[in-house]
N, C-alpha and C positions, 0 to 999 in steps of 0.2 A: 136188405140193404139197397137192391135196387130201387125199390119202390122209393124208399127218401130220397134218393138221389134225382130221378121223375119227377116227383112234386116240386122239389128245390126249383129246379128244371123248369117249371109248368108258371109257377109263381112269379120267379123273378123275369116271364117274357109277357105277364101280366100286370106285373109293375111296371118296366117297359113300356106297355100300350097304354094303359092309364095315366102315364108321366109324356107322352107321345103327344096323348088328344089334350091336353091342359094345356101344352108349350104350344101347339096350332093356334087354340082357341087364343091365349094369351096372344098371341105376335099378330092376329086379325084385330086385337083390339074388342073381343068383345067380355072378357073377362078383365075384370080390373082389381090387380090386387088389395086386397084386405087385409087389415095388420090385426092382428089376435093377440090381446095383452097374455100373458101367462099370467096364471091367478095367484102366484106367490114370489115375483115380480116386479117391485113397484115399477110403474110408466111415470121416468121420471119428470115428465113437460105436466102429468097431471099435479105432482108433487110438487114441483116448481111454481104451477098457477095457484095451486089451492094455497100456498105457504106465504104466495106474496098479496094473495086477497086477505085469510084471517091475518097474515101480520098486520097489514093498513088496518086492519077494524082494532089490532090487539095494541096497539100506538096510539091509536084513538083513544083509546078506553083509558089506558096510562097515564094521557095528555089530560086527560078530562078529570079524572079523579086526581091529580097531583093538583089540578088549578083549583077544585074546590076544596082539600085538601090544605092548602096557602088560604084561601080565602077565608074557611071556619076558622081556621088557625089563629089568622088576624086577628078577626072579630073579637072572639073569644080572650086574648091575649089583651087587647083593648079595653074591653068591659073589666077584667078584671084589672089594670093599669088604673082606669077609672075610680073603681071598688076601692083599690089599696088606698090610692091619692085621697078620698074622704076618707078612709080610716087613717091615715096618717095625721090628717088636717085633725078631725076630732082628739086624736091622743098627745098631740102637741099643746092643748089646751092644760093647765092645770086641773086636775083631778078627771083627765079623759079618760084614763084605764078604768075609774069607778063608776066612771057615767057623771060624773058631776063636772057641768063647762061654765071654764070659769073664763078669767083673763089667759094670755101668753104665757107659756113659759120666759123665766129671762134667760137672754143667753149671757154665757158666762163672761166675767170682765176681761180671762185675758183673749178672747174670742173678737171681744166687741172691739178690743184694742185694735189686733191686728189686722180686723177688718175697716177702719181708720185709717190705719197706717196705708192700705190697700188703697184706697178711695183719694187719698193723699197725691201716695205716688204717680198712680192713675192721673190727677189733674197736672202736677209739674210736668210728665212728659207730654202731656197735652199742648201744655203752654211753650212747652220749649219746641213740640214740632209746628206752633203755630209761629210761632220767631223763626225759624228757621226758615220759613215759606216767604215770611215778610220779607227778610232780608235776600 
């Protein structure tokens, strides 16, 4: 029993001297402390630079496929807008659904009426805001 109690003894006046000459050495200024990440740990300033460098690249990347993204979109949208417009043009012809182009469809009478009557109305309020301005 004595013995452990010795050693305990021997050790902790060795820690002591060890923890003595580090605190000298430190306060002369020729040891300068060193920060030791723990390896399971994150260092969060490395966390924090690495997160806001990939995010700038990951916003990038975002930014750049959503604008090409919009832009095939378009295109694509387009052509096919295009597409439709001459297929509608060809099937408005009599016998376009068969392949055979002929004249116009006619449009129908009470259609054409009320598009008259449109074009009608159209010109009186024309005239009358043009009266209006005269006087």
């Amino acid at each position: 029993m004595y013995i452990f109690l010795i050693l305990f003894f021997v050790s902790l006046i060795g820690i002591a001297v060890m923890v003595g000459r580090k605190l000298t050495l430190v306060r002369s200024g020729q040891i300068v402390e060193v920060y030791h990440s723990h390896p399971f740990i994150l260092d969060f300033d490395k966390v924090k630079y690495r997160s806001f460098k990939h995010g700038k690249r990951i916003l990038y990347l975002i930014l750049f496929i959503t604008i090409r993204f919009y832009v095939r979109s378009s295109n694509f949208l387009r052509n096919k807008y295009n597409e439709m417009k001459i297929k509608l043009k060809t099937l408005n012809k009599k016998g376009g659904a068969n392949g055979n182009l002929g004249e116009k469809v006619e449009v129908s009478k009470f259609l054409r009426i009320v598009s008259e009557y449109k074009h009608k109305i159209k010109e009186i309020k024309h005239k009358v805001h043009e009266e209006e301005k005269n006087s």
